[in-house]
N, C-alpha and C positions, 0 to 999 in steps of 0.2 A: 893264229888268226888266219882266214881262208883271204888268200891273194882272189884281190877280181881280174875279170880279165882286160876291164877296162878301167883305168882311172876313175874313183870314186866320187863323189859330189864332197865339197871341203864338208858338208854338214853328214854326210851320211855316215849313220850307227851300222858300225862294225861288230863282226862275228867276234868272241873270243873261247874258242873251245877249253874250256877247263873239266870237262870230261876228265879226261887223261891227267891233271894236273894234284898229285896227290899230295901235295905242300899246301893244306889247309890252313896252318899260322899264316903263310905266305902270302895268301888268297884275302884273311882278313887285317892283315898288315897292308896290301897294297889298298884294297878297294873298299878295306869295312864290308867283307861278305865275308858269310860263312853258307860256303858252297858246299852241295853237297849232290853228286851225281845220281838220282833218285831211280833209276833203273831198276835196282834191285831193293826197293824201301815197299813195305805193303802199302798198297794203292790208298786204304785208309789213312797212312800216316805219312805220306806225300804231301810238302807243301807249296813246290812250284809247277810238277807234272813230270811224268815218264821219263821224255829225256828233253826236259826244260835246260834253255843255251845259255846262258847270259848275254848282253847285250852292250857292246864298248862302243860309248859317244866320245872322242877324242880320248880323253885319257880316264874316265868313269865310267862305269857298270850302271850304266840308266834303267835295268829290266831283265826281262828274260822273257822268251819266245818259246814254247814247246810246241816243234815242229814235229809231223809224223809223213811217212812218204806212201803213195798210196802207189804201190808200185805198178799194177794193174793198169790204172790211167795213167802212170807219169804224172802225178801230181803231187807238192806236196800243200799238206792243209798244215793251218797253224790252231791247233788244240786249243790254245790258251795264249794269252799274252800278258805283261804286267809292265808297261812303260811308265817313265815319271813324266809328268806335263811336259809338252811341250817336246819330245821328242819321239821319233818314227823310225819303225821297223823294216818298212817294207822295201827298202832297196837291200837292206839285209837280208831277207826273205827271199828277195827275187837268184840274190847273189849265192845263196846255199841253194837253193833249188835248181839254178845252173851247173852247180860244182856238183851237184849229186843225181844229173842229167833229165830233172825231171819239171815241169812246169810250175 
């Protein structure tokens, strides 16, 4: 999970990079998700996006955010997003696009 640099708000949805995390049982033992890091999956049979994050509200996976970074501007743009009611992404947004230096 990406450290902020500042204390979070008690409600704000945290990053959980499961990128890296190859213990797939693990993944739908903990959270009921069957993650699957879509990077190398043909674009047609993609179903959350390129490199779609997951998205940790306390202790459940409320969504996922596929962020892309547009290096050019320093920007990143958010592709696509899939949150369940009632929860928000974008202090998590602001928080990887700090940590990956760009706006």
């Amino acid at each position: 999970m990406l450290a902020a640099a500042e204390p979070p708000s008690p409600d704000a949805a945290r990053w959980l990079i499961l990128a890296r995390l190859r213990q797939r049982r693990l993944t739908q033992r903990l959270w009921d998700l069957d993650y699957t890091w879509e990077v190398y999956t043909p674009a047609h049979k993609r179903t959350r996006g390129y490199y779609a994050l997951p998205v940790l509200a306390g202790d459940q996976l409320v969504g996922h955010v596929d962020p892309k970074a547009d290096r050019p501007r320093r920007h990143l743009i958010v592709v696509s997003r899939r949150l369940r009611r009632g929860h928000q992404a974008a202090a998590a947004v602001r928080e990887l696009a700090q940590f990956l230096g760009l706006r």
